[in-house]
C-alpha positions as CSV (number, residue, x, y, z in Angstrom):
1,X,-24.0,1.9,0.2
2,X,-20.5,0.7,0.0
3,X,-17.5,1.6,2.4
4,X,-15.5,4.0,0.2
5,X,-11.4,3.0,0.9
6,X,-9.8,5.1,3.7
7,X,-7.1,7.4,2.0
8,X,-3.8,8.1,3.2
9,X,-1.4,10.7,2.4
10,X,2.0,9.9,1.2
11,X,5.0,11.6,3.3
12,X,7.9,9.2,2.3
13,X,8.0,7.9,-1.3
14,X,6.3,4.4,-1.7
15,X,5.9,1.5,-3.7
16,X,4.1,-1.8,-3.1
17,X,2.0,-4.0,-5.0
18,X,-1.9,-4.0,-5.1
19,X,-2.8,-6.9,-6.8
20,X,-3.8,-8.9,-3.8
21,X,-2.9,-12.5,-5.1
22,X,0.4,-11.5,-5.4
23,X,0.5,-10.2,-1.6
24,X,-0.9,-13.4,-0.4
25,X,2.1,-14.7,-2.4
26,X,4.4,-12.9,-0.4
27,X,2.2,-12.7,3.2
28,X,3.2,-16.3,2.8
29,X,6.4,-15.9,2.4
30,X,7.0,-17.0,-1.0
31,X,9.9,-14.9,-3.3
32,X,7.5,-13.3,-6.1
33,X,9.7,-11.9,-8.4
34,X,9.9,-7.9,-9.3
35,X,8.6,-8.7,-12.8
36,X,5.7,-10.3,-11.6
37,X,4.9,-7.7,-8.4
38,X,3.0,-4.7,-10.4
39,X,4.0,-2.7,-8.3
40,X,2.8,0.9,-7.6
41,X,4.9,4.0,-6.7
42,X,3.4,7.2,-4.8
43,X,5.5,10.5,-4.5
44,X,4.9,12.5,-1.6
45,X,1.9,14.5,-1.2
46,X,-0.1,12.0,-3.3
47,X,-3.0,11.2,-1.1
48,X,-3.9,7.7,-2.3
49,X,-6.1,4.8,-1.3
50,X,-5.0,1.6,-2.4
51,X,-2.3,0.6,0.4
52,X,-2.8,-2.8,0.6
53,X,-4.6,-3.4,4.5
54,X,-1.6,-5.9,5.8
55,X,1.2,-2.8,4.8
56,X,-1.3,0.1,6.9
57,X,0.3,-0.5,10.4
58,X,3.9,-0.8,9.6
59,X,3.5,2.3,7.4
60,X,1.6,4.8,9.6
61,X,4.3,3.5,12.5
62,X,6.9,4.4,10.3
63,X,5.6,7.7,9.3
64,X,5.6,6.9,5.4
65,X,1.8,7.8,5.3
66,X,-0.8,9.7,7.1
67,X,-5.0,8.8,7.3
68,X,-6.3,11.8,5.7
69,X,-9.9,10.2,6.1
70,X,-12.6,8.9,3.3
């Protein structure tokens, strides 16, 4: 059976993108421009699950999201 994505509950609007060349792109530290970032928004309340794994920590420690479980 496959691992179903962990979900997380929105508490401060965010936006990141989810296409996961494009974070490697910018984990590297190269400038990816806006056009090319896809990037996602999420209002709060939105309980979602496609936070890309490397933005979890800094988001939970600064309160923008919340696990909510599977």
């Amino acid at each position: 059976m496959a691992k179903t994505a962990k979900r997380y509950k929105v508490l401060i609007e965010v936006d990141y993108p989810t296409d996961p060349k494009v974070i490697a792109r910018l984990l590297a530290g190269e400038v990816v421009p806006a056009e090319e970032q896809l990037r996602v928004s999420h209002a709060v309340g939105e309980l979602v699950s496609d936070v890309p794994a490397c933005s979890v920590p800094w988001l939970l420690e600064a309160g923008a999201i919340e696990e909510v479980g599977a």
